[in-house]
C-alpha positions in Angstrom: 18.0 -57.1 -34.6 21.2 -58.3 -35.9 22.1 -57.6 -39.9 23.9 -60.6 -40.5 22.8 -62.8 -43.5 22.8 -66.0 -43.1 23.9 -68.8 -45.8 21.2 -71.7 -46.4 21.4 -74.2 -48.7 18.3 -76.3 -49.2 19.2 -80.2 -50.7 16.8 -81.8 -52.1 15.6 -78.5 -53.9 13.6 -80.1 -56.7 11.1 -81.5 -54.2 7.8 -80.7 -53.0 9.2 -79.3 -49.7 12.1 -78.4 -50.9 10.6 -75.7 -53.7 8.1 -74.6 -50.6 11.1 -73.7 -48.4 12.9 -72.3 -51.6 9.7 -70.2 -52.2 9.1 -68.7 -48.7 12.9 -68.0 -48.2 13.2 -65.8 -51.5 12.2 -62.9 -49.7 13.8 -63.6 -45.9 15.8 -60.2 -44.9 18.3 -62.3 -43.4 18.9 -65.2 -46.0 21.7 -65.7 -48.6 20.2 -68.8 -50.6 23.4 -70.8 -51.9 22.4 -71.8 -55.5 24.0 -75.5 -56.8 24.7 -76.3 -60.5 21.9 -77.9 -61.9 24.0 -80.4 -63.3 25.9 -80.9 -60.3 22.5 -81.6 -58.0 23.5 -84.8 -57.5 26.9 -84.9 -57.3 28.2 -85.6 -54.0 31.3 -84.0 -53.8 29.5 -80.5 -55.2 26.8 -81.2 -52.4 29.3 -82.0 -49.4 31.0 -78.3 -50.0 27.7 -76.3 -49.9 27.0 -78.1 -47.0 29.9 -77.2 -45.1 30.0 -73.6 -46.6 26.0 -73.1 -45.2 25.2 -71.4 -41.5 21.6 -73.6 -42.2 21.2 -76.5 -44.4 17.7 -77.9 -45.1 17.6 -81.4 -46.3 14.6 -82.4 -48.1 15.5 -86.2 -48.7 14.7 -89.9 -48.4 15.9 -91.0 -45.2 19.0 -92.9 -46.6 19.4 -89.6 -48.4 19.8 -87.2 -44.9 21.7 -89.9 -43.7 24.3 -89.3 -46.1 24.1 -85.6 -45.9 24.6 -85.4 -42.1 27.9 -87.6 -42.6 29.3 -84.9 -45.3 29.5 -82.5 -42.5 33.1 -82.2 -41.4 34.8 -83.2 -38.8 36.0 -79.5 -37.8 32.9 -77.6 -39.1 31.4 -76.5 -35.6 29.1 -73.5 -37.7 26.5 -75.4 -40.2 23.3 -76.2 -38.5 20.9 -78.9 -40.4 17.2 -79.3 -40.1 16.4 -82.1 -41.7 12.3 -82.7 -43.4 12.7 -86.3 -43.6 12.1 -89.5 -40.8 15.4 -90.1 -40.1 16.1 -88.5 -37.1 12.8 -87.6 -35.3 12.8 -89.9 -32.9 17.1 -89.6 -32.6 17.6 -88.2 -28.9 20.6 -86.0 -30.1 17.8 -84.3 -32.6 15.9 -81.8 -31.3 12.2 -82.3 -32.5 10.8 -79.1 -34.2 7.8 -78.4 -32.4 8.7 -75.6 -30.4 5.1 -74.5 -29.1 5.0 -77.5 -26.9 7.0 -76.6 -24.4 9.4 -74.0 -23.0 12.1 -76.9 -22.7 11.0 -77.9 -26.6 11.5 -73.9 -27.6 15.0 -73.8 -25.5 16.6 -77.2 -27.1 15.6 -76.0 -30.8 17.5 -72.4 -29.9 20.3 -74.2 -28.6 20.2 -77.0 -31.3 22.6 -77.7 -34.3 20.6 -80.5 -35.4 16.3 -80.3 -35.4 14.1 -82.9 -37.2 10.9 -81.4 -38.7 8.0 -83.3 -37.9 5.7 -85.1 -40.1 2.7 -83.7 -41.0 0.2 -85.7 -39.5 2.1 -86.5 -36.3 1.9 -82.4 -35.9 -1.7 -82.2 -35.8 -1.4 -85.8 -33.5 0.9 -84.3 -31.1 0.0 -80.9 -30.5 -3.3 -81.8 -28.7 -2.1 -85.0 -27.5 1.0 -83.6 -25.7 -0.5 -81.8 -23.3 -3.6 -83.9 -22.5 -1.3 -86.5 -21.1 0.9 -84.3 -19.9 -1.8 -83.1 -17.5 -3.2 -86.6 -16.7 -6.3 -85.6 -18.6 -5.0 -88.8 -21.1 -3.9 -91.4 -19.4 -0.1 -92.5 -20.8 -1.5 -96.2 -21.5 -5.0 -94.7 -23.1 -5.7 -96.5 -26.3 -5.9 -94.0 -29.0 -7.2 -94.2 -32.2 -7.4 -91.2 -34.7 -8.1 -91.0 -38.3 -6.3 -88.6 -40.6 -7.4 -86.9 -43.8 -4.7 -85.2 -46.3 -4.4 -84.1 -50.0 -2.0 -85.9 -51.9 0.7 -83.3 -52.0 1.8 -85.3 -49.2 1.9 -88.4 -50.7 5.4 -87.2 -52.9 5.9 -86.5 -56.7 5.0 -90.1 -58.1 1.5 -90.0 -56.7 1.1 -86.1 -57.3 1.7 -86.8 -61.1 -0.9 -89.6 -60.9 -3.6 -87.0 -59.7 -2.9 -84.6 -62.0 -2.3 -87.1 -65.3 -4.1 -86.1 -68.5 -5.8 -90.0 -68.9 -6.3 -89.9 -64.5 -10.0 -91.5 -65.4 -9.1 -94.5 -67.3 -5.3 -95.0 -65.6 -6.9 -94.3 -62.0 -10.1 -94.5 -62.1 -10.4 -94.6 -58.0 -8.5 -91.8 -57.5 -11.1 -89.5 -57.6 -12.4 -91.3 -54.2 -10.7 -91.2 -50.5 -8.9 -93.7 -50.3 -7.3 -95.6 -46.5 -4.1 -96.2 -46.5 -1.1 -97.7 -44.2 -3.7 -100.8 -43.8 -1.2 -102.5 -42.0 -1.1 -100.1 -39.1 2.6 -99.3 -39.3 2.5 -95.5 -41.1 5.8 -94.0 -40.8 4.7 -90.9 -38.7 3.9 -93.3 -35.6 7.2 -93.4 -34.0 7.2 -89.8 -33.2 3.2 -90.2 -32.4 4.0 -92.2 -29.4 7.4 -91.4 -28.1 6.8 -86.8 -28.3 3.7 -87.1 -26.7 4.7 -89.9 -23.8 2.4 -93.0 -24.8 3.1 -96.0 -23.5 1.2 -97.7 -26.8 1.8 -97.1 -29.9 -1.8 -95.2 -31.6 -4.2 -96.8 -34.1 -3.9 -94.1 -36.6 -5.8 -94.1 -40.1 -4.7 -91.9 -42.5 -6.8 -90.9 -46.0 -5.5 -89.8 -49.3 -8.2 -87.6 -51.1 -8.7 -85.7 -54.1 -7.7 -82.3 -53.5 -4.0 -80.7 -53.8 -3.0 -79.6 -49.6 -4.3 -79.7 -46.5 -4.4 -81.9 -43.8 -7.1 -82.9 -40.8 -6.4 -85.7 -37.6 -9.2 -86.5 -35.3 -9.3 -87.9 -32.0 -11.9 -89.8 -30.3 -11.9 -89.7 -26.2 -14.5 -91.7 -23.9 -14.6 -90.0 -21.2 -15.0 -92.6 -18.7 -11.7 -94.0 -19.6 -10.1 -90.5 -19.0 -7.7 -90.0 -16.3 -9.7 -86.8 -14.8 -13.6 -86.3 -14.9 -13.8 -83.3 -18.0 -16.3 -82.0 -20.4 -15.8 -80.9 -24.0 -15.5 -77.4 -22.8 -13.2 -78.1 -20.2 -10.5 -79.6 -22.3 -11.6 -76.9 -24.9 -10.5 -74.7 -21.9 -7.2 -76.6 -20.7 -5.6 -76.5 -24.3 -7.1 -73.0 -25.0 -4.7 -72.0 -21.6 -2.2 -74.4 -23.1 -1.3 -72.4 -26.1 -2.1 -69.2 -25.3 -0.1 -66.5 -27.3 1.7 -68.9 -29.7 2.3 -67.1 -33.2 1.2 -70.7 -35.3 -1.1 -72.9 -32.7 -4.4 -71.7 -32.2 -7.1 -73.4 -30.3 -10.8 -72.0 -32.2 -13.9 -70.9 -30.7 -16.1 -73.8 -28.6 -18.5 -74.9 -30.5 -19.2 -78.6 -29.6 -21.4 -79.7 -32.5 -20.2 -77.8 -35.1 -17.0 -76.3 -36.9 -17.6 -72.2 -36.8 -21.1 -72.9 -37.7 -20.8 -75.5 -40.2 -21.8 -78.9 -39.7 -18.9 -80.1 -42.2 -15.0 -79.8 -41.0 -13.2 -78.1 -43.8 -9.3 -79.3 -44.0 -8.0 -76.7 -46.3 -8.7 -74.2 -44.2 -5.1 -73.3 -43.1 -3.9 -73.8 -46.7 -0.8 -71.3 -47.4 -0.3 -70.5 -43.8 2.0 -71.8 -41.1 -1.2 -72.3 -38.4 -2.2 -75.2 -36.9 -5.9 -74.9 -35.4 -6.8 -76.7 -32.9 -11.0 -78.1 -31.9 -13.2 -79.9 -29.6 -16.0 -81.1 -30.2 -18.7 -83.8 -28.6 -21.0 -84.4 -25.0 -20.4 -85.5 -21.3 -19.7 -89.0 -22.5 -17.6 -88.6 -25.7 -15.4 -86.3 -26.9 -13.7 -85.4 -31.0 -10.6 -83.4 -30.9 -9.8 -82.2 -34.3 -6.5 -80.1 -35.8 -5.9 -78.9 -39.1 -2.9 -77.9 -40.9 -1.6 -77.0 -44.4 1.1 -80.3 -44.8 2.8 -78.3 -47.1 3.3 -75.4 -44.5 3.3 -76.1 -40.5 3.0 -79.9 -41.7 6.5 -79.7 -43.7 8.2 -76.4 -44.9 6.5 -73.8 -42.7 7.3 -75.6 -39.8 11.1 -75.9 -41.4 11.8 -72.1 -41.6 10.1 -71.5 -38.4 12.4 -74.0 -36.5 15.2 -72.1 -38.9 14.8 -68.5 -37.3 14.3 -69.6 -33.8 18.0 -72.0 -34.2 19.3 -68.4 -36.1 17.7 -66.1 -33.2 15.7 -64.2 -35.2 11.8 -63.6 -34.8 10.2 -66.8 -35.2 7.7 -65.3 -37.5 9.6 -63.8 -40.2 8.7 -65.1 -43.8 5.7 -66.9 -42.6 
């Protein structure tokens, strides 16, 4: 294993991802973390020359934001690799997209990649079953998908965290303590990505949930199988996906069990909390069929998922500090 330390610099430090990656990188064996004056955070000129000084940078930014960021790179600087948290370049085709369990080809371009978009959360647990069911004609591209989502509103970014957590939270929000639907308009921001990683032909109906609890993140998926491209049972998609991702590190397809969730009739979606996994279900009978994945959206959903595509672009074990 090589010795060399590596230089990162994470912008956008003071945010939700950006403290997770700071957190899990404190103890890397092969990370120098280049520190910015607080009081120069914001500055651009400050910013631009730890970016070009870093072998890594992480941006953990509005879109507009990254944007910026990836412009301060110069011209001749051929060494600082980005991986960028936010939207703005998922769908990019010069970006690699940082889901490397989905292919050999996905692994390959994030190795060879100076520039990877991390995925959204949801669109994670959307795409890693979705990927390969069309991909092996068990989906139909044109099928007409609809999935529901369910997250903790550590996603949702500081202004809605600090509503959760305010001291007068009863009187000021008083519907907070209830899931609530969002993205009513059908338009979430994660959709893009949805449809053009895993080869749709249609953009998905997708329904995502805010709820009262801190992390953690569920997406289910609801199959007829008489509109499937190939006659299957639960247990034989169970079977195809359990193939699929056999002896990744982070994706894990559970025990069958098509009526309940390791012998609990509820799904619990914190169960990955504080871990990089993504776990994969199936559920249902010969005529319908629930696929369900959970992930912690603060860790294979955003920052897990950041330092993961980080050691694989560095050539180092993909597992280290996860």
């Amino acid at each position: 294993m090589n010795n060399k330390k590596f230089n990162v610099y994470v912008d956008g430090q003071a945010g939700t991802t950006g403290l997770k990656i700071n957190e899990r990188l404190v103890n890397h064996p092969y990370i120098n973390i280049l520190a910015i004056d607080e009081a120069k955070r914001k500055d651009s000129a400050a910013r631009k020359e730890m970016i070009n000084a870093a072998d890594i940078v992480f941006l953990c930014l509005p879109d507009d934001a990254s944007r910026e960021a990836v412009s301060m790179i110069d011209a001749h600087n051929k060494h600082t690799k980005i991986i960028d948290a936010s939207t703005a370049f998922r769908t990019h085709a010069d970006w690699a997209y940082g889901i490397p369990e989905l292919s050999k080809d996905a692994r390959d371009q994030i190795a060879a990649s100076s520039r990877t978009s991390v995925p959204g959360c949801y669109a994670s647990a959307f795409i890693l079953p979705v990927y390969p069911l069309v991909h092996s004609g068990i989906v139909p591209a044109d099928y007409p998908i609809t999935c529901h989502g369910i997250s903790g509103y550590s996603g949702a970014g500081k202004p809605m965290i600090a509503e959760y957590n305010h001291a007068d939270r009863e009187t000021l929000y008083p519907y907070h303590g209830s899931p609530r639907h969002y993205g009513l308009g059908l338009t979430h921001k994660h959709i893009p990505e949805m449809k053009q990683k895993t080869g749709l032909k249609y953009n998905p109906i997708f329904s995502p949930i805010i709820a009262d609890y801190y992390q953690g993140l569920a997406v289910s998926l609801q199959f007829h199988t008489r509109l499937l491209g190939k006659k299957v049972t639960p247990l034989d998609v169970h079977t195809y996906l359990s193939e699929y991702y056999a002896g990744q590190n982070f994706v894990k397809v559970m025990d069958f069990s098509p009526n309940t969730c390791n012998g609990e009739n509820f799904f619990n979606p914190i169960a990955c909390n504080g871990t990089n996994n993504a776990e994969i279900f199936v559920f249902g009978n010969d005529e319908q069929i629930m696929v369900m994945t959970r992930l912690d959206n603060l860790g294979k959903g955003a920052s897990g998922a950041a330092v993961q595509n980080m050691n694989i672009m560095l050539g180092l074990d993909e597992t280290i500090s996860l």
